[in-house]
Every structure is written in C-alpha cells, then in structure tokens.
C-alpha positions as CSV (number, residue, x, y, z in Angstrom):
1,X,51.0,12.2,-55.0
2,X,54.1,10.3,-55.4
3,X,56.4,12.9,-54.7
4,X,54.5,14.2,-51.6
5,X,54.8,10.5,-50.1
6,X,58.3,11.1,-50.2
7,X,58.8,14.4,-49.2
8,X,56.7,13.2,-45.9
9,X,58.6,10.0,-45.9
10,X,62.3,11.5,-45.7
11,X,60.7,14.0,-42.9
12,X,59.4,10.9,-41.0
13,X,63.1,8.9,-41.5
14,X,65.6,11.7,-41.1
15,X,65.6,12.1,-37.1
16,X,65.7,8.2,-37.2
17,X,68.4,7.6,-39.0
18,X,70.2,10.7,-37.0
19,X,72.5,8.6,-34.8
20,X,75.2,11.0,-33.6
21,X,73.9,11.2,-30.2
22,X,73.9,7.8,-29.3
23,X,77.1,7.1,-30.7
24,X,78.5,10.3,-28.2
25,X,76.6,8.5,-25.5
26,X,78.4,5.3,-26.6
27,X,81.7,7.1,-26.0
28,X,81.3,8.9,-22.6
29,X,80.1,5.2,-21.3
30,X,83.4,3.9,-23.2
31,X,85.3,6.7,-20.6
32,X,83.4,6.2,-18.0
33,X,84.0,2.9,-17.9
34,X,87.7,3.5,-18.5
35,X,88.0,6.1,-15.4
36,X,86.5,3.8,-13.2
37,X,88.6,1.5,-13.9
38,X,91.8,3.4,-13.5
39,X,90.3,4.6,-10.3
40,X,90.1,1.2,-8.9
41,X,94.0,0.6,-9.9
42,X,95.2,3.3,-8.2
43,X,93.7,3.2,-5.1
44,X,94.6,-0.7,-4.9
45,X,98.2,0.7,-5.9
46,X,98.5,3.2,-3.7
47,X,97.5,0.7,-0.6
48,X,100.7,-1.1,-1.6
49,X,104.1,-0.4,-0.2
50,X,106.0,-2.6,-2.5
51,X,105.0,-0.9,-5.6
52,X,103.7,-2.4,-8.7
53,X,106.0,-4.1,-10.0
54,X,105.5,-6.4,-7.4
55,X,101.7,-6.8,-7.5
56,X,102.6,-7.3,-11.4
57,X,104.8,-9.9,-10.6
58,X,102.4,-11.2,-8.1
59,X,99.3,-11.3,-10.9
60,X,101.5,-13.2,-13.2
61,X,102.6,-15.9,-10.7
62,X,98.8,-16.4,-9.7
63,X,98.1,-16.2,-13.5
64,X,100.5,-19.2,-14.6
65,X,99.5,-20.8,-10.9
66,X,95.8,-21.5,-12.6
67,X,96.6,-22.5,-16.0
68,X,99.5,-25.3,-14.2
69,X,102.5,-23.5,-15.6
C-alpha cells in the first residue's frame, strides 16, 4: 500500500515540479523587455541631429542638476 502511495504521489508531483517552461517564459519577457527598450533609444536617437554623445552629455548634466552637483 505504501509503495502504491508513492508511485501515485511522484505521478501527481512530477508535472509540478516541471518548471522549464516558465523559466523560458521568464526569458522571452527578459528580451522582450530588452527590445522594447532598445527600440525606444533608437528612435529617440535617430530624431537627434547632434548625435548621442550629446544627449549623453545632456542626461548627465540634468543627472548632477537634481542631485545639486
């Protein structure tokens, strides 16, 4: 009786603990996410005639503005 529990138990458990499909899903939203956000750079890049170094430069400034540097 003891051993049938078990048998049914580990049938019952297996496609629980089965994560390998979440943890893809986890990834493509980790990409996803990442591709959006390149998409936004580049098209607020390519609006800009100066080039990025400047809007680098101009981040920074605005960053050091906030914290009173």
């Amino acid at each position: 009786m003891k051993n049938m529990m078990i048998k049914a138990w580990t049938k019952v458990m297996n496609p629980v603990k089965n994560e390998k499909g979440a943890q893809s899903l986890e990834w493509l939203g980790i990409a996803a996410l990442l591709i959006l956000v390149l998409g936004i750079v580049s098209t607020a890049v390519s609006e800009q005639s100066t080039g990025i170094g400047s809007i680098i430069s101009k981040i920074i400034e605005q960053i050091s503005q906030m914290v009173g540097g």
